[in-house]
DRENGULUM-273065 format. One record per residue (C-alpha): residue in one letter; residue number from 1; y, z, x. Coordinates in steps of 0.5 Angstrom, whole numbers, plus 500, padded with zeros to 3 digits. Layout:
{residuo = A num = NUM c2 = Y c3 = Z c1 = X}
...
***
This chain:
{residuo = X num = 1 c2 = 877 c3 = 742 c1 = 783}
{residuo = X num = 2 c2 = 880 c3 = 749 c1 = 786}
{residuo = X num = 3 c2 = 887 c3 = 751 c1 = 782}
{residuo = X num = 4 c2 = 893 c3 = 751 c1 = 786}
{residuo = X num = 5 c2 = 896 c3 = 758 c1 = 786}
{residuo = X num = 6 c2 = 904 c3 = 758 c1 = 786}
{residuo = X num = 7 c2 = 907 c3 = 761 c1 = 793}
{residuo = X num = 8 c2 = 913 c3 = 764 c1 = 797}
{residuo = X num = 9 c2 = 913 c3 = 759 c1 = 801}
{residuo = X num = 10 c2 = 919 c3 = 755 c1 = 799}
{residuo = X num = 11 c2 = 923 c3 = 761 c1 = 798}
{residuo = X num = 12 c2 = 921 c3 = 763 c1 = 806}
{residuo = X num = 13 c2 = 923 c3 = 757 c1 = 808}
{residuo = X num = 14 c2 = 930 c3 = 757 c1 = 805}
{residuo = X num = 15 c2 = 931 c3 = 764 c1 = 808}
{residuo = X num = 16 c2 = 930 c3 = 761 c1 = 815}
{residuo = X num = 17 c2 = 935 c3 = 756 c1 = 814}
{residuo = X num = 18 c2 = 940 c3 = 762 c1 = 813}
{residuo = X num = 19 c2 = 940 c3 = 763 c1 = 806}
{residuo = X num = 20 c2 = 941 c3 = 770 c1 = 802}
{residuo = X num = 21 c2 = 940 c3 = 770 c1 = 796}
{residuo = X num = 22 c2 = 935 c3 = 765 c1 = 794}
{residuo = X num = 23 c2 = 933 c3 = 763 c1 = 786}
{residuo = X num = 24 c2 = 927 c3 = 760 c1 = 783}
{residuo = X num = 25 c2 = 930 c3 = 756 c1 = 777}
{residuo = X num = 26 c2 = 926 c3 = 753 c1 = 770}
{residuo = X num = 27 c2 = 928 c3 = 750 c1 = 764}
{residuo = X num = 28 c2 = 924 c3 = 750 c1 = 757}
{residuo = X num = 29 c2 = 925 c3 = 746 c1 = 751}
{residuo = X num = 30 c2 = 928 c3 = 738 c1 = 752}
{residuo = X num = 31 c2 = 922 c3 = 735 c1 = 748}
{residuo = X num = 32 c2 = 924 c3 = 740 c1 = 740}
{residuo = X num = 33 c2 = 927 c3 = 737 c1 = 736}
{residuo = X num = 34 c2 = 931 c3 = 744 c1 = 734}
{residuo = X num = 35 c2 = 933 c3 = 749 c1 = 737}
{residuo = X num = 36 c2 = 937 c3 = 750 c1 = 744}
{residuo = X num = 37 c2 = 935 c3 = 748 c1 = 751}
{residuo = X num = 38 c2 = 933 c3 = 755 c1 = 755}
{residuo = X num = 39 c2 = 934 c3 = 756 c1 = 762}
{residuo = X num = 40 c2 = 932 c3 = 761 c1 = 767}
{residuo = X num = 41 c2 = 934 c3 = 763 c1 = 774}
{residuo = X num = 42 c2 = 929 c3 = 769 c1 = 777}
{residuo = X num = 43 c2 = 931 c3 = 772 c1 = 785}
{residuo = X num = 44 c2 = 925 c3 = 775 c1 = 787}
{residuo = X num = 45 c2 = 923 c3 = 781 c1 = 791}
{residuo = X num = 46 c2 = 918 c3 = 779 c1 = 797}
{residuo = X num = 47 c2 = 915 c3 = 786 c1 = 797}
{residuo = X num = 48 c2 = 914 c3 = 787 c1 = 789}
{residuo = X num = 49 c2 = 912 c3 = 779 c1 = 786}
{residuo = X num = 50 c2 = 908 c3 = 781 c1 = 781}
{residuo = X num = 51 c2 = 901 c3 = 778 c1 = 780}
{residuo = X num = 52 c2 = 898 c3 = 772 c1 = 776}
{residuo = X num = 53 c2 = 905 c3 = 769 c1 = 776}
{residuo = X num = 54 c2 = 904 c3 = 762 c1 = 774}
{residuo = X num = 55 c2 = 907 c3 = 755 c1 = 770}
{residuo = X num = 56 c2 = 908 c3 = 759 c1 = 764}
{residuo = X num = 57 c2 = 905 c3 = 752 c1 = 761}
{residuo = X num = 58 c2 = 897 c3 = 754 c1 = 763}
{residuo = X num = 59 c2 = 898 c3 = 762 c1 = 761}
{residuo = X num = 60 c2 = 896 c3 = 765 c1 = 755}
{residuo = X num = 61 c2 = 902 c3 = 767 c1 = 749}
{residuo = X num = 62 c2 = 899 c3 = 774 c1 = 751}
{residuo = X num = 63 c2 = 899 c3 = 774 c1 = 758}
{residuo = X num = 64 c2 = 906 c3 = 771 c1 = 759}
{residuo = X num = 65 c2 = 909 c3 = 776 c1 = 754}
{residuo = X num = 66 c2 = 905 c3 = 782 c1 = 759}
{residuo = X num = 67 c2 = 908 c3 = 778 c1 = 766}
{residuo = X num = 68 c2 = 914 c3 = 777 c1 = 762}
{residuo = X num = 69 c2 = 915 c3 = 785 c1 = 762}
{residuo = X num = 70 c2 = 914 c3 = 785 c1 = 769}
{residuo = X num = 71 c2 = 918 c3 = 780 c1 = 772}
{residuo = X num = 72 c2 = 924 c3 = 783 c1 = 768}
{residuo = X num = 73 c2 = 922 c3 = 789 c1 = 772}
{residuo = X num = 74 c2 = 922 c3 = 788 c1 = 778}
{residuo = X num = 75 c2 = 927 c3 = 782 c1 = 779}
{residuo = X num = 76 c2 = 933 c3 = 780 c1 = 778}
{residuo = X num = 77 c2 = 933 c3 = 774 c1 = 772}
{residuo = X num = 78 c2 = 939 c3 = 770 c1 = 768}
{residuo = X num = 79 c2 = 937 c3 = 766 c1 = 763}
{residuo = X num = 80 c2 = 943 c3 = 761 c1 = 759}
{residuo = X num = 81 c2 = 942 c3 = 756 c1 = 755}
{residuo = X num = 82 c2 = 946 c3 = 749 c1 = 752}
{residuo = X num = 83 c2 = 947 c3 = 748 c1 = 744}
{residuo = X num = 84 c2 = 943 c3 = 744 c1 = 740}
{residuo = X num = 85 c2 = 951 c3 = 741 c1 = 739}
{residuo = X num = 86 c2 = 952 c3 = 741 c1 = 747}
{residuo = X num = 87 c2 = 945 c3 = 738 c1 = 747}
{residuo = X num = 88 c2 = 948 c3 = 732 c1 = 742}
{residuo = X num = 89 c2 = 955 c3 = 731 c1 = 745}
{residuo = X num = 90 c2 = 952 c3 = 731 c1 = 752}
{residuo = X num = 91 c2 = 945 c3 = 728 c1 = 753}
{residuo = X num = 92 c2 = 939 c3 = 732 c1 = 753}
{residuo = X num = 93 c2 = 938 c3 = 732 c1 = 761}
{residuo = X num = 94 c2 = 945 c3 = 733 c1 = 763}
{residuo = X num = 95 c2 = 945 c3 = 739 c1 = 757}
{residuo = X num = 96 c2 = 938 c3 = 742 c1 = 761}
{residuo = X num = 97 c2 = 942 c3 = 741 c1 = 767}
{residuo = X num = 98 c2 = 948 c3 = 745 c1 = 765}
{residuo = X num = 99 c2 = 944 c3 = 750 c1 = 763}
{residuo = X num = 100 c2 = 940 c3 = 751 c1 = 770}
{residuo = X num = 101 c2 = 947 c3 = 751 c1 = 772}
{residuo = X num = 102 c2 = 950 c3 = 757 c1 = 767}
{residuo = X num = 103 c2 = 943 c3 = 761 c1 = 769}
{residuo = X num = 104 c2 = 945 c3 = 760 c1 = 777}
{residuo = X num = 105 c2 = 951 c3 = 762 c1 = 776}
{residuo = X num = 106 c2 = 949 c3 = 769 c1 = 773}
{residuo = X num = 107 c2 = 945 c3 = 771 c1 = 779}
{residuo = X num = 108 c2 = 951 c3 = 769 c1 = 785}
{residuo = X num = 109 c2 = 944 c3 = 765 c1 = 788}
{residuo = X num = 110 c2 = 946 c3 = 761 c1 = 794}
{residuo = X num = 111 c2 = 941 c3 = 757 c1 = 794}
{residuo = X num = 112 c2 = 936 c3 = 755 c1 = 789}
{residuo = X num = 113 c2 = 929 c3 = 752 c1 = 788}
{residuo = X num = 114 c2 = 929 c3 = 748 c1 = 781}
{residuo = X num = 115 c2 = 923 c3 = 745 c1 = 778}
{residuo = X num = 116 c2 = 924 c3 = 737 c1 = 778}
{residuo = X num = 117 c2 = 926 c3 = 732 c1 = 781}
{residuo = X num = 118 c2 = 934 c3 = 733 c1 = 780}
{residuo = X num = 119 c2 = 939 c3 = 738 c1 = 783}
{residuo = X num = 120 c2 = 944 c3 = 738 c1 = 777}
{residuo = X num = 121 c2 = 951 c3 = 736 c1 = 779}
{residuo = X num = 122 c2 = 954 c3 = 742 c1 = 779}
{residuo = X num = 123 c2 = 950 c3 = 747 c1 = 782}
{residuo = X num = 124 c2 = 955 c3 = 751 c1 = 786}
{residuo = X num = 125 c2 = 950 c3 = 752 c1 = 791}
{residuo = X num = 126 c2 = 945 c3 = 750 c1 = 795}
{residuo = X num = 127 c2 = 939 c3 = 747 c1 = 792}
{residuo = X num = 128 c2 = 933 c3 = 743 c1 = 792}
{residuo = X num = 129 c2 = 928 c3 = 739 c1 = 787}
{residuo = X num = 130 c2 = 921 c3 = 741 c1 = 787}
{residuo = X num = 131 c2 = 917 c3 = 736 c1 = 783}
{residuo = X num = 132 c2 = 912 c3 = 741 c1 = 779}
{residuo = X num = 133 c2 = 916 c3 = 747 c1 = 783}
{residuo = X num = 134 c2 = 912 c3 = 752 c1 = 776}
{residuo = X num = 135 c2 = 905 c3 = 750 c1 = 779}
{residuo = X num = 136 c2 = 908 c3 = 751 c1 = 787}
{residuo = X num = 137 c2 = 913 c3 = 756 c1 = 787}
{residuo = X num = 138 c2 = 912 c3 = 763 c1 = 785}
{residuo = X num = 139 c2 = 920 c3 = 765 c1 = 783}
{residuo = X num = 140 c2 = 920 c3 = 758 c1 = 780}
{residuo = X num = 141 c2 = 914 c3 = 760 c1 = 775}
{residuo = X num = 142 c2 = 917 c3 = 766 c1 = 774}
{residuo = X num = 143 c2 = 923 c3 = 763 c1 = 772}
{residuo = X num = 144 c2 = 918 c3 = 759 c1 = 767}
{residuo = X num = 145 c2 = 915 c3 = 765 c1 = 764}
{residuo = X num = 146 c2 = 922 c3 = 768 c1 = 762}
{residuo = X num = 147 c2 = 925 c3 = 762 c1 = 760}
{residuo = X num = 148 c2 = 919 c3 = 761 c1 = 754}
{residuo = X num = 149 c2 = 918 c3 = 767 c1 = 752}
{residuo = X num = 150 c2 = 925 c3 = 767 c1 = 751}
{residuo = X num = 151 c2 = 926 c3 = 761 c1 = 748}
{residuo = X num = 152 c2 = 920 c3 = 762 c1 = 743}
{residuo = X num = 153 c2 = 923 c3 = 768 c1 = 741}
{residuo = X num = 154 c2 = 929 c3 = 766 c1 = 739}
{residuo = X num = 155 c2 = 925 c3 = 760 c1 = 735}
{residuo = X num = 156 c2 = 922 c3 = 765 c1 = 731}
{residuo = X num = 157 c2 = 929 c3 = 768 c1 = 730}
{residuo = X num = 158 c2 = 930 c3 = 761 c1 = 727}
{residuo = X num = 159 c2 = 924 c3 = 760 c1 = 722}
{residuo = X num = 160 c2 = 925 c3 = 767 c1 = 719}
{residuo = X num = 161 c2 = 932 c3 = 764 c1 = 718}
{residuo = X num = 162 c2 = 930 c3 = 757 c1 = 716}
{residuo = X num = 163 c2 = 923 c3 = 757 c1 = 713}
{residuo = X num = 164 c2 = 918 c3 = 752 c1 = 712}
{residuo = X num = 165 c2 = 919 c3 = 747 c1 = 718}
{residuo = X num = 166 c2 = 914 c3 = 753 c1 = 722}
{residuo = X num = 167 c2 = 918 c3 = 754 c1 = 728}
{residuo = X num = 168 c2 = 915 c3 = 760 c1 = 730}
{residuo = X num = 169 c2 = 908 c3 = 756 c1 = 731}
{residuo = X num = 170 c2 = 911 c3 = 749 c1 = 734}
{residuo = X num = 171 c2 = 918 c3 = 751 c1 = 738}
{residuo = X num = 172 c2 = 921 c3 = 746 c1 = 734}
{residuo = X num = 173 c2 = 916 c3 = 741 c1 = 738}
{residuo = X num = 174 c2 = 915 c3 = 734 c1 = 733}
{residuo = X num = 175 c2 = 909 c3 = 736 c1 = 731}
{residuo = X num = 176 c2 = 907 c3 = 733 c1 = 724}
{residuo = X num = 177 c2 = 908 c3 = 739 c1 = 720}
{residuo = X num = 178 c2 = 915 c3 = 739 c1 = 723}
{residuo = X num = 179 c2 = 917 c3 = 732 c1 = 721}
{residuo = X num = 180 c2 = 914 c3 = 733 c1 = 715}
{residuo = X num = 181 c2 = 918 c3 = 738 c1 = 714}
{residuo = X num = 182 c2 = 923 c3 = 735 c1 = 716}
{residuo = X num = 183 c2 = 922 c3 = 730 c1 = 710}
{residuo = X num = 184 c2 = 921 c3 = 735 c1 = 705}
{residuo = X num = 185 c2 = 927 c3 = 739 c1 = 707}
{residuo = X num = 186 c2 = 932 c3 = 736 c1 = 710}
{residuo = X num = 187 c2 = 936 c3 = 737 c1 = 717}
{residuo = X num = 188 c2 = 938 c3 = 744 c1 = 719}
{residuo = X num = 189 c2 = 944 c3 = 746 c1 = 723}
{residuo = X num = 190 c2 = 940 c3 = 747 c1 = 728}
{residuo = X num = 191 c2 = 936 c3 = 741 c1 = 728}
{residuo = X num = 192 c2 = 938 c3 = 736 c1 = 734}
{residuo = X num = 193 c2 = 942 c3 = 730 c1 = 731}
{residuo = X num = 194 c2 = 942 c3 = 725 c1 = 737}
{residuo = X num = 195 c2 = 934 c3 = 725 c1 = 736}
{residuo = X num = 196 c2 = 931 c3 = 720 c1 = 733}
{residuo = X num = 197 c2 = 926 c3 = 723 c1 = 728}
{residuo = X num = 198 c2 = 932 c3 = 727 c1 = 726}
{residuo = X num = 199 c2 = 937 c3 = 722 c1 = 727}
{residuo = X num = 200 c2 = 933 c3 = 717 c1 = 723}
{residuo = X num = 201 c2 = 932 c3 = 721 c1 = 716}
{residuo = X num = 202 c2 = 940 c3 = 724 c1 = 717}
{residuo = X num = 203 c2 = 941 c3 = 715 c1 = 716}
{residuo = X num = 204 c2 = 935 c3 = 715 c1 = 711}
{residuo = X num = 205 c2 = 940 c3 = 720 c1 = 707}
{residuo = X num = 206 c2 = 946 c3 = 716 c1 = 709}
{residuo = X num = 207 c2 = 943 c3 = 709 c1 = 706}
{residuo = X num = 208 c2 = 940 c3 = 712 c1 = 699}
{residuo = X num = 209 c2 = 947 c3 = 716 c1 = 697}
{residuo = X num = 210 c2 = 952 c3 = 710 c1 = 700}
***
């Protein structure tokens, strides 16, 4: 099957409807079990996209970290996130949401294309949902790009502060090595309490010392 290369044609047919400022906008980061959810908002430059922009998800570490550097370059990126206890207090959907929100907000967008089948509510501009939008839309897979390897980053900062859960491997995904940390080691402040594997061993300790 011939792969499906993202394209500007998104982005052009908002700029026919009148809009300015046009943003492509990911989020990565709702299925760890720590860690913040990241968002990224990417206005591109139609005469500078840089090649092989595509979902950061079917990219190479290496190659997201080279297009990374190149779409920092050349276009205007936001990047925002929610908190492990904005995430907690809110819901991860409505938490990966706001940060969308705070990413469009830092690049005066007025209008913005986001991956998904949902516009967050508060926005501030116009919008509209592309379902698999990081495979069809180049800002949009732009935005993906940013918004893991920053993502990742921040994560590695974490291991170096919390060892032993391998954060610097799995991004804080459930992978078995995590929820075997998690057995071992216990819960961090930077583990999501409103998750269950986390929520689950948090009421392990609560019945065992009560």
């Amino acid at each position: 099957m011939d792969e499906i290369i993202p394209d500007f044609t998104h982005e052009t047919l908002a700029l026919g409807r009148g809009a300015i400022r046009v943003v492509g906008v990911d989020e990565v980061g709702r299925g760890p079990l720590a860690g913040p959810v990241t968002a990224c908002a990417v206005l591109l430059d139609a005469r500078r996209i840089p090649d092989g922009l595509r979902d950061s998800k079917v990219l190479t570490r290496e190659k997201r970290e080279e297009l990374y550097l190149r779409i920092i370059d050349v276009a205007e990126v936001s990047v925002a996130h929610a908190s492990v206890e904005e995430i907690d207090t809110l819901n991860i959907l409505r938490a990966s949401h706001l940060a969308m929100e705070r990413a469009v907000a830092g690049l005066k967008a007025d209008h913005a294309l986001i991956d998904g089948n949902m516009i967050p509510r508060g926005l501030g501009c116009g919008g509209t949902a592309i379902i698999g939008g990081d495979g069809l839309c180049l800002s949009i897979a732009a935005a993906s790009i940013v918004a893991k390897v920053t993502r990742d980053r921040i994560m590695v900062d974490l291991a170096q502060q919390h060892p032993g859960y391998g954060w610097e491997a799995n991004a804080g995904y459930p992978t078995k090595a995590h929820l075997e940390a998690l057995q071992n080691l216990g819960v961090t402040p930077w583990h999501r309490r409103s998750f269950k594997p986390v929520h689950n061993i948090l009421y392990q300790e609560v019945s065992v010392s009560s």
